[in-house]
N, CA, C and O atoms as a GROMACS GRO file, in nm:
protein
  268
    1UNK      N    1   3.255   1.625  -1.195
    1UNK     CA    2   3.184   1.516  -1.131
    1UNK      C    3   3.083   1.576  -1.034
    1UNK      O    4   3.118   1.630  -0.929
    2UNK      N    5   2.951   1.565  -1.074
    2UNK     CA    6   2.838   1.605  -0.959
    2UNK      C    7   2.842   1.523  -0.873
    2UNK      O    8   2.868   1.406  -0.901
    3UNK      N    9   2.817   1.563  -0.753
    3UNK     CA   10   2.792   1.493  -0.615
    3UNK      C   11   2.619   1.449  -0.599
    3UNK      O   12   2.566   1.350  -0.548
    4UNK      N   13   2.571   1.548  -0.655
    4UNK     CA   14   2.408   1.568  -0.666
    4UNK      C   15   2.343   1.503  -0.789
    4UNK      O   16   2.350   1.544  -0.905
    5UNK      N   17   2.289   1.413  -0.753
    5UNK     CA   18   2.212   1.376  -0.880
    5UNK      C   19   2.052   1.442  -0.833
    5UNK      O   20   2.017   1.476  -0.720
    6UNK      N   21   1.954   1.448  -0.989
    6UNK     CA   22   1.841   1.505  -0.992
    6UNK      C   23   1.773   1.338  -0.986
    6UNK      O   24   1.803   1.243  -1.059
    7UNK      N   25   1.660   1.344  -0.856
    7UNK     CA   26   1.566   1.215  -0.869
    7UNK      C   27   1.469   1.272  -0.846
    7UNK      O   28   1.459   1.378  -0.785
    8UNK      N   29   1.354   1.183  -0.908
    8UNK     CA   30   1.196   1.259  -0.872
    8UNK      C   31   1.163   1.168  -0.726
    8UNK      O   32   1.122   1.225  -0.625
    9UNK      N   33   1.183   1.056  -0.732
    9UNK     CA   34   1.166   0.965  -0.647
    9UNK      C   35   1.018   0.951  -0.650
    9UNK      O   36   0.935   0.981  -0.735
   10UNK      N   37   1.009   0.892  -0.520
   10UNK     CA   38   0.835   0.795  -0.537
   10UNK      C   39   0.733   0.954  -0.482
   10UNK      O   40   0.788   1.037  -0.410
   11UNK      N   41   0.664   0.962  -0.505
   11UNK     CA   42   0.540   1.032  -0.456
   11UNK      C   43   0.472   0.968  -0.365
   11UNK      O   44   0.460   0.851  -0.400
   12UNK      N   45   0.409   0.994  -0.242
   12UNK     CA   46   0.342   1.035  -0.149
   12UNK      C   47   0.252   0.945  -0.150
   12UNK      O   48   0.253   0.865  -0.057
   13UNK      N   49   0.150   0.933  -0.253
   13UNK     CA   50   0.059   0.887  -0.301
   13UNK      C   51   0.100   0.749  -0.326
   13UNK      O   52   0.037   0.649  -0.294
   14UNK      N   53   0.231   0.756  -0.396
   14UNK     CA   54   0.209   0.575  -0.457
   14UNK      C   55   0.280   0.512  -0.360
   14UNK      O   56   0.294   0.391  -0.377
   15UNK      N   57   0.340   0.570  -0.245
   15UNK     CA   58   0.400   0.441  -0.148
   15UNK      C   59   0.275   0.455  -0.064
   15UNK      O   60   0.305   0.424   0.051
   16UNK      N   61   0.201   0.475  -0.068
   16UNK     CA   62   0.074   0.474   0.074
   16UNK      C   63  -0.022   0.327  -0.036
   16UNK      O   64  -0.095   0.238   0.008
   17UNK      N   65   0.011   0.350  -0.154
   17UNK     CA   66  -0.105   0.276  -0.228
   17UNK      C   67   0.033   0.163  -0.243
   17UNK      O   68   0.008   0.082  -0.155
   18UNK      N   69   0.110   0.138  -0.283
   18UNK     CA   70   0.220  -0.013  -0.250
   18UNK      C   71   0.185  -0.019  -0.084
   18UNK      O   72   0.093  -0.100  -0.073
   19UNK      N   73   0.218   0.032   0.045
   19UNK     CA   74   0.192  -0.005   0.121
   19UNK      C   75   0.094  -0.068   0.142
   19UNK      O   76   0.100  -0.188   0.173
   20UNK      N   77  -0.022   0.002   0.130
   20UNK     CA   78  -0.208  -0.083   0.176
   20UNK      C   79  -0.175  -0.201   0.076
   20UNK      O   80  -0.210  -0.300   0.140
   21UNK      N   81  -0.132  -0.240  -0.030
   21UNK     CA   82  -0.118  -0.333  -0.143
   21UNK      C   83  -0.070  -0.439  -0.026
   21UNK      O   84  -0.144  -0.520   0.029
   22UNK      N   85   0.046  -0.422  -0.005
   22UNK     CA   86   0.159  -0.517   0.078
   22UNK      C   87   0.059  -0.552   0.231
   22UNK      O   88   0.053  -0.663   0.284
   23UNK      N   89   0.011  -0.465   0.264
   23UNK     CA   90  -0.039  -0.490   0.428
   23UNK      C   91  -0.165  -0.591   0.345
   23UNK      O   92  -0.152  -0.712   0.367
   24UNK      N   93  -0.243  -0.565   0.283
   24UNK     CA   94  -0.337  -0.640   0.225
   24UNK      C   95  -0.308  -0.752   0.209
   24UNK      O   96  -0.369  -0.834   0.277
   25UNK      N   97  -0.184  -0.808   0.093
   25UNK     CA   98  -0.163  -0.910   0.067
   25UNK      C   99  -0.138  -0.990   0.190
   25UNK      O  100  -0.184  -1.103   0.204
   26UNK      N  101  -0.057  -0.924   0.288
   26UNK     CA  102   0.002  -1.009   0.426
   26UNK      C  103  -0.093  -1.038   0.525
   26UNK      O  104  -0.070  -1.119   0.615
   27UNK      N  105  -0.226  -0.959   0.508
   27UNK     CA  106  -0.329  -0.996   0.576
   27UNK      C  107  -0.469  -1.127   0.480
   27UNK      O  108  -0.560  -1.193   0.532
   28UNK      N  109  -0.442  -1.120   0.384
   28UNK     CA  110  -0.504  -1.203   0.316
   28UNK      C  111  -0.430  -1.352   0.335
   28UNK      O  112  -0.492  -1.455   0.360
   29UNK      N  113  -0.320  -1.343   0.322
   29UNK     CA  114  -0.252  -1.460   0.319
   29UNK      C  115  -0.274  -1.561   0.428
   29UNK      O  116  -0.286  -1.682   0.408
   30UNK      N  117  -0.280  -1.489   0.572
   30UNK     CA  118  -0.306  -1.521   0.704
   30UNK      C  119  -0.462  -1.571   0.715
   30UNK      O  120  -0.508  -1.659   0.788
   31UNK      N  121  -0.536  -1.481   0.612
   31UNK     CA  122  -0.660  -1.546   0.644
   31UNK      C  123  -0.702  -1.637   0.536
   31UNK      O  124  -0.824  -1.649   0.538
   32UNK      N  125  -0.652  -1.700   0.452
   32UNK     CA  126  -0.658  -1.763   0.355
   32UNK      C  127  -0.594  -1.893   0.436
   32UNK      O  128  -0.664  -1.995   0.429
   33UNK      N  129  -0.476  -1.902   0.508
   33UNK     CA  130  -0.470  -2.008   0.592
   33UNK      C  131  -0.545  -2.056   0.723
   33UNK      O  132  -0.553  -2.176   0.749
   34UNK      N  133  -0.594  -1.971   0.793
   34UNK     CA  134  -0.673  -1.975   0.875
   34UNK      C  135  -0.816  -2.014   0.798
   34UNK      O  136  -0.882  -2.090   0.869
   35UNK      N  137  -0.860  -1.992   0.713
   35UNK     CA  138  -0.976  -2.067   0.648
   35UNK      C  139  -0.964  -2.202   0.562
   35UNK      O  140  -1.049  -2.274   0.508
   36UNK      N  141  -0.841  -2.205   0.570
   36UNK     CA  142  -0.803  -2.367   0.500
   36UNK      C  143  -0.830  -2.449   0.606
   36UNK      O  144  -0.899  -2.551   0.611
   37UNK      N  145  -0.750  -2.375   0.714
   37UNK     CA  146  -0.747  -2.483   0.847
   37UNK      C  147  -0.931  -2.473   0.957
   37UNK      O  148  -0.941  -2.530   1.066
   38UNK      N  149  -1.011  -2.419   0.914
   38UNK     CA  150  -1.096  -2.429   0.960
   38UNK      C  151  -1.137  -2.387   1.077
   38UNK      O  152  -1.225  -2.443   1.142
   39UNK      N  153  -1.044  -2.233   1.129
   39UNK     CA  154  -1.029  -2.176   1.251
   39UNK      C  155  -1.147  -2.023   1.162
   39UNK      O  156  -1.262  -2.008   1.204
   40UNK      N  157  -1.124  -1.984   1.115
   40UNK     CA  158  -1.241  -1.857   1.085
   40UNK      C  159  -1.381  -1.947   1.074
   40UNK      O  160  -1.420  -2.045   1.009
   41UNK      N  161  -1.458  -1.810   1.227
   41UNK     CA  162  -1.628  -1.819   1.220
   41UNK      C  163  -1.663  -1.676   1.187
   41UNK      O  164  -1.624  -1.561   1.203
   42UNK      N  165  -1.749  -1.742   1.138
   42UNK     CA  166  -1.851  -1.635   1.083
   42UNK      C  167  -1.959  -1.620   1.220
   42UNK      O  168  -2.023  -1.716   1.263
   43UNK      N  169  -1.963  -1.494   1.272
   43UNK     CA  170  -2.118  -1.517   1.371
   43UNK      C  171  -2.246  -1.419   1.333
   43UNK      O  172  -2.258  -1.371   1.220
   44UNK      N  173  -2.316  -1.400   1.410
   44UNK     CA  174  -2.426  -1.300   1.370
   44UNK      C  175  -2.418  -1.171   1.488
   44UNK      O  176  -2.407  -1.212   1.604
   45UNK      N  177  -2.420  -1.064   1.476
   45UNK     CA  178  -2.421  -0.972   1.563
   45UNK      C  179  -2.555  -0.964   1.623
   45UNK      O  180  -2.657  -0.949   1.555
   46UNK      N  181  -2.554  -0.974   1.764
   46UNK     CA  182  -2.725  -0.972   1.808
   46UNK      C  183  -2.727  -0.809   1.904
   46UNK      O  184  -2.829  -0.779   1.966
   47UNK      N  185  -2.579  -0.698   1.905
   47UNK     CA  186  -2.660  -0.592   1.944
   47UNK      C  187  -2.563  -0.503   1.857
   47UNK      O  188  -2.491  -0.543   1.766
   48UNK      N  189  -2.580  -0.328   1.921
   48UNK     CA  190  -2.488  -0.302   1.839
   48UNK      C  191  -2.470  -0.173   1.959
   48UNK      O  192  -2.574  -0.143   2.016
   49UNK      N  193  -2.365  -0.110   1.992
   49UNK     CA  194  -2.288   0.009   2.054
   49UNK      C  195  -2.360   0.114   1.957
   49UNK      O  196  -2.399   0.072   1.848
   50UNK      N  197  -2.374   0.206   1.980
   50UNK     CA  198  -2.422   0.363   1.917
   50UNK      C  199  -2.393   0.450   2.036
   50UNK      O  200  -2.434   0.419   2.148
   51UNK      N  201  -2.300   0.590   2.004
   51UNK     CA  202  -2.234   0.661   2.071
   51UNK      C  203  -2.277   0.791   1.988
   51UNK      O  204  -2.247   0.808   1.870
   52UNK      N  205  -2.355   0.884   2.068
   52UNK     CA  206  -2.406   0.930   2.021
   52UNK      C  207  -2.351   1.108   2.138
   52UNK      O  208  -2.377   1.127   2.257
   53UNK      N  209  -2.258   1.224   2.022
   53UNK     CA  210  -2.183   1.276   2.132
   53UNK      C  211  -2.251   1.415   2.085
   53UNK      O  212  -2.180   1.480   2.008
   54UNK      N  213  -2.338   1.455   2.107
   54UNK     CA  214  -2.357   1.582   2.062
   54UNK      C  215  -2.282   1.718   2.121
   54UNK      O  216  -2.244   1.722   2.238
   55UNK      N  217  -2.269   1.806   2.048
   55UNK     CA  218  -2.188   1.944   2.115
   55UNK      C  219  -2.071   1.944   2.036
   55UNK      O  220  -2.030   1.872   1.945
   56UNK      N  221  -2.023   2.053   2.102
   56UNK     CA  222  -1.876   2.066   2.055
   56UNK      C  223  -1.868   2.182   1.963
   56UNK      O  224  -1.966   2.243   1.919
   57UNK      N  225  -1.742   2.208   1.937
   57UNK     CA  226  -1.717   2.354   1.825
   57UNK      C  227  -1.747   2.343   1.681
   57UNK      O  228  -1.680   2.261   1.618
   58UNK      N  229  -1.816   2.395   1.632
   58UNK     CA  230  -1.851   2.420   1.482
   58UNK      C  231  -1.776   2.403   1.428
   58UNK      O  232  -1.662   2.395   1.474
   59UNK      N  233  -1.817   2.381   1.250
   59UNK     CA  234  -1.663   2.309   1.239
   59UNK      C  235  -1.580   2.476   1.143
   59UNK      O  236  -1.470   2.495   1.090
   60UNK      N  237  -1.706   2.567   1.164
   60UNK     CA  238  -1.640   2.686   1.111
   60UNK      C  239  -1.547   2.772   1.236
   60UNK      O  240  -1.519   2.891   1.228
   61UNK      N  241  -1.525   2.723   1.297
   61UNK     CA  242  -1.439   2.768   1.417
   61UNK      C  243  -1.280   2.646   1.430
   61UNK      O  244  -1.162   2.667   1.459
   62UNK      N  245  -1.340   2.551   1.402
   62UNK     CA  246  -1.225   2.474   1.421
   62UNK      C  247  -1.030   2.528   1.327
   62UNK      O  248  -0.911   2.512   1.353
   63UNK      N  249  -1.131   2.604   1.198
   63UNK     CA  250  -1.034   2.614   1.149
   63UNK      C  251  -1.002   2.751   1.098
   63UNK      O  252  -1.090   2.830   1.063
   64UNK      N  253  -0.890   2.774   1.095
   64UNK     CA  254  -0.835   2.924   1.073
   64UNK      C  255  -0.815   2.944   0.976
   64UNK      O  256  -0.731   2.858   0.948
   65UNK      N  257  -0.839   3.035   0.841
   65UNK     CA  258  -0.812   3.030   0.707
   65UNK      C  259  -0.770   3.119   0.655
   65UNK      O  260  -0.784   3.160   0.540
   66UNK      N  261  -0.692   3.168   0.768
   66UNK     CA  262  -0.652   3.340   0.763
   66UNK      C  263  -0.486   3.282   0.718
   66UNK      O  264  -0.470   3.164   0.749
   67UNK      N  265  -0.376   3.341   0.658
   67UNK     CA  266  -0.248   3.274   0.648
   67UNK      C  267  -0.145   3.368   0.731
   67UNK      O  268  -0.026   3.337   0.740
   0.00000   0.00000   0.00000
């Protein structure tokens, strides 16, 4: 009798892509009622923020590629 069974289980990849799936649906749902009920506006943006940071370390320094 093995104690150990062999599983591949889920990959990395496909619970991040079921997750965003699930957060999606639960955020659609919310706004699908909120636009039934006539609470979502639409407005127009009249400015906009721009952050503009110059400097800082190269990005050939940032990283070490030595093992």
């Amino acid at each position: 009798m093995a104690l150990h069974t062999t599983c591949d289980g889920v990959k990395r990849r496909d619970f991040l892509k079921v997750g965003a799936l699930g957060a999606t649906g639960l955020g659609l749902a919310n706004y699908l009622q909120l636009s039934a009920q006539g609470a979502v506006q639409t407005g127009k943006a009249t400015s906009a923020i721009f952050v503009n940071l110059p400097g800082g370390p190269s990005h050939m320094d940032t990283f070490d590629l030595k093992p």
